[in-house]
N, C-alpha and C positions, 0 to 999 in steps of 0.2 A: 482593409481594416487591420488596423495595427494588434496583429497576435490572436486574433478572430479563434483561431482554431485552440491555441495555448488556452487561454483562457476559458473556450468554450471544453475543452479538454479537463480543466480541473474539475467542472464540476461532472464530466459526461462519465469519468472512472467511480463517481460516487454512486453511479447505480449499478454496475457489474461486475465486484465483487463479493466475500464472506460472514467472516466475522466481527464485530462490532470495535471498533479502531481507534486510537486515539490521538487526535490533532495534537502535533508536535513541528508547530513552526519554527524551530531551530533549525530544520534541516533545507531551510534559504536562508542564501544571502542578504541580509536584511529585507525590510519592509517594501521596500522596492521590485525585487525579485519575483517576478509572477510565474507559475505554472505548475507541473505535475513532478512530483520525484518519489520513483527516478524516469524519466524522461524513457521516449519510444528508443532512443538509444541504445544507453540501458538496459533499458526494458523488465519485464517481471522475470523473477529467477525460473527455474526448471523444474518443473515437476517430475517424481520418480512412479513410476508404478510400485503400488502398494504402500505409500509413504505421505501419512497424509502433510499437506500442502497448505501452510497459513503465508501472506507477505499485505505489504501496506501500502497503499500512495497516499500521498501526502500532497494535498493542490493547495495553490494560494489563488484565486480569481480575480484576472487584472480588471482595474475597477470604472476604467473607460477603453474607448476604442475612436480608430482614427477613421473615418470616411472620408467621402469627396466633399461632403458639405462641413465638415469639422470634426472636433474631437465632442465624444458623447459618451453620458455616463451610462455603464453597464448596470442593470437595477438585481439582474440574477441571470443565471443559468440551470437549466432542469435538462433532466433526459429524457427522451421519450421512447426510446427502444435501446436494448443491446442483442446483437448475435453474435455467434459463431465461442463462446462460451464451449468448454468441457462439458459432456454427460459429468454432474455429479460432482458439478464448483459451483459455488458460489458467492453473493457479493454482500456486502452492507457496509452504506453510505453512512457517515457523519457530518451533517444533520441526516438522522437516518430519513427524512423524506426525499432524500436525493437533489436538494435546490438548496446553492449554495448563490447568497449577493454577491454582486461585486465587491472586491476588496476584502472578502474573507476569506477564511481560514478552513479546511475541513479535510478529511481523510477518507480512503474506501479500505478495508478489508477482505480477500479474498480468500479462501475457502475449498478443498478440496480434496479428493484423495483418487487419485487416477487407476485404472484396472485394468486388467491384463488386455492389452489388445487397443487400447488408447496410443501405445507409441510408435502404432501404425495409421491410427488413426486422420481425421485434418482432411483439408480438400487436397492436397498432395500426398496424403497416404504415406506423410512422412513425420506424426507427431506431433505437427507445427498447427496450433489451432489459432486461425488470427482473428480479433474482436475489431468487430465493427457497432460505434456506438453513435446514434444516430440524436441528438439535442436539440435543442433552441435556446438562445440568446434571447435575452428582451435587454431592447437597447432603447434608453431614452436621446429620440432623433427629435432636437425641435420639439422638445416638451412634449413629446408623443410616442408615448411607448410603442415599440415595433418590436416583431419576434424575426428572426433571421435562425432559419434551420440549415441546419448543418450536418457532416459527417464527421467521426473522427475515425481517421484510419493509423495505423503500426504499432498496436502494442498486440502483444499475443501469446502464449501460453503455449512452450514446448513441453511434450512428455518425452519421458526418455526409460527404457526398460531399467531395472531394477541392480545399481552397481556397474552402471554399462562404462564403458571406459569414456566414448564421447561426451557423457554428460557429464562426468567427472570434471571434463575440459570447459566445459562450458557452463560448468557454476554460477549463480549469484547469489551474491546474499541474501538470506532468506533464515526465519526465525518460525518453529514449530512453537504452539501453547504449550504454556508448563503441566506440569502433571506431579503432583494434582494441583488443581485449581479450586476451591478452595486448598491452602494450605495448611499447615500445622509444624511441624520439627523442621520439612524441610521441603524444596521443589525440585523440581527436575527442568531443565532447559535444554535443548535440541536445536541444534542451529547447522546451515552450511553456509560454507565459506569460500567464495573461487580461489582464493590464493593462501598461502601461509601468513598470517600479519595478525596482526592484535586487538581486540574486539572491545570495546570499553561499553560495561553493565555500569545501570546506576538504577537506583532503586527510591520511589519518592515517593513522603506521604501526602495526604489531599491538601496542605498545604505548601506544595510545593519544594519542603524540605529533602536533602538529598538524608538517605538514612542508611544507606549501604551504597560501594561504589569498590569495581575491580575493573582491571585490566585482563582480560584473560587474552592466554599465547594460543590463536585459534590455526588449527592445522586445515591444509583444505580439501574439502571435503567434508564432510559428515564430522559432526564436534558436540561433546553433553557438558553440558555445566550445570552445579549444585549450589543451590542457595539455600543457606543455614536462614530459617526463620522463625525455631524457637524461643528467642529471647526479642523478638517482636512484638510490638502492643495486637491483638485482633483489629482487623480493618481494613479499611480496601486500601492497596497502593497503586502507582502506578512504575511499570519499568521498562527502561528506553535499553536495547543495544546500538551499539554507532559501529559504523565500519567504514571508514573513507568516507565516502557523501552519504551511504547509506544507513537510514537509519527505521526500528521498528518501536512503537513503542504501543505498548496494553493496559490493561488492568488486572491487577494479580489481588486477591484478597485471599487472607492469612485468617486463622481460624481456630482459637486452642478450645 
């Protein structure tokens, strides 16, 4: 089946991770481009002990599949189990009931704050917690809906002790909630960064207008950035960071 796992993948990261996430299909290659980002590759950035932990996937669900009898449209994808998850992370799907159709859009949020003794943690007692998330496809075969269960296996969640030098090296991008959230004068943003390079914020109202937009010089490692939003109307926005392929984006509302 042509990308069985890809697709069944977008929607399988929508049940195990955190906080409530916001679908930003910019970060594919156009309308064509199906799957998760960032990719088992990739992979999710690094969790620190003591530090808590937000990052995003971002899936597109490819909207048929190839068989030996032909090409059939994919109707949805749902989860039906995740393990091997952190004590003390957690996920939420958008649509938050976890089932994304074929050919949509949707994101997982993940969640956490790792504790002392987690970056020995893992069935290798070396940190490394790998998720195994367990689906079904329902595929229209010959106008007959069929469910094809599946595995998805290589994405996984390292912890790393607290300032350690190895994780330093092995950074990904990755973007903590603001604080405060609700807003007022102003926000606080907390980001890491694998390398030294330039991180671009843009800031949009619920009409999709941009209303603030910098380029910030992000060093790598551990980086704070401040956003002036006093002179802001109250209301919910949304705000995307971009970094290379990767990109997070939320809901920030503002509040005098």
């Amino acid at each position: 089946m042509k990308k069985l796992y890809t697709f069944l993948a977008v929607t399988l990261f929508s049940t195990f991770l955190g906080a409530q996430c916001t679908v930003n299909s910019s970060v594919f290659n156009g309308p064509n481009d199906y799957g998760i980002v960032p990719d088992t590759i990739t992979n999710l950035p690094v969790a620190f002990v003591g530090t808590p932990y937000t990052t995003d996937l971002q899936v597109h669900v490819d909207p048929d599949t190839v068989t030996a009898l032909g090409t059939f449209p994919i109707t949805q994808i749902s989860i039906d189990s995740v393990s091997g998850l952190p004590a003390g992370f957690t996920y939420l799907p958008n649509p938050t009931n976890g089932i994304m159709p074929g050919g949509s859009f949707g994101c997982v949020g993940v969640t956490g704050t790792a504790t002392t003794g987690q970056e020995l943690g893992g069935p290798a007692a070396n940190g490394v917690y790998p998720i195994i998330v367990y689906f079904t496809a329902t595929v229209n075969v010959l106008s007959v809906p069929t469910a094809f269960p599946a595995t998805l296996l290589g994405y996984r969640i390292e912890i790393d002790a607290p300032n350690s030098l190895p994780a330093i090296e092995s950074l990904r991008f990755s973007v903590n909630a603001p604080a405060p959230n609700p807003a007022d004068a102003q926000t606080e943003f907390r980001f890491t960064s694998p390398v030294n390079g330039q991180v671009n914020f843009s800031l949009y109202n619920m009409l999709g207008a941009v209303v603030a937009h910098q380029n910030i010089d992000a060093e790598k490692g551990n980086n704070r950035f401040t956003l002036e939003t006093g002179a802001l109307p109250p209301g919910v926005y949304m705000y995307s960071f971009r970094m290379g392929n990767s990109t997070v984006t939320r809901r920030l509302t503002i509040s005098h």
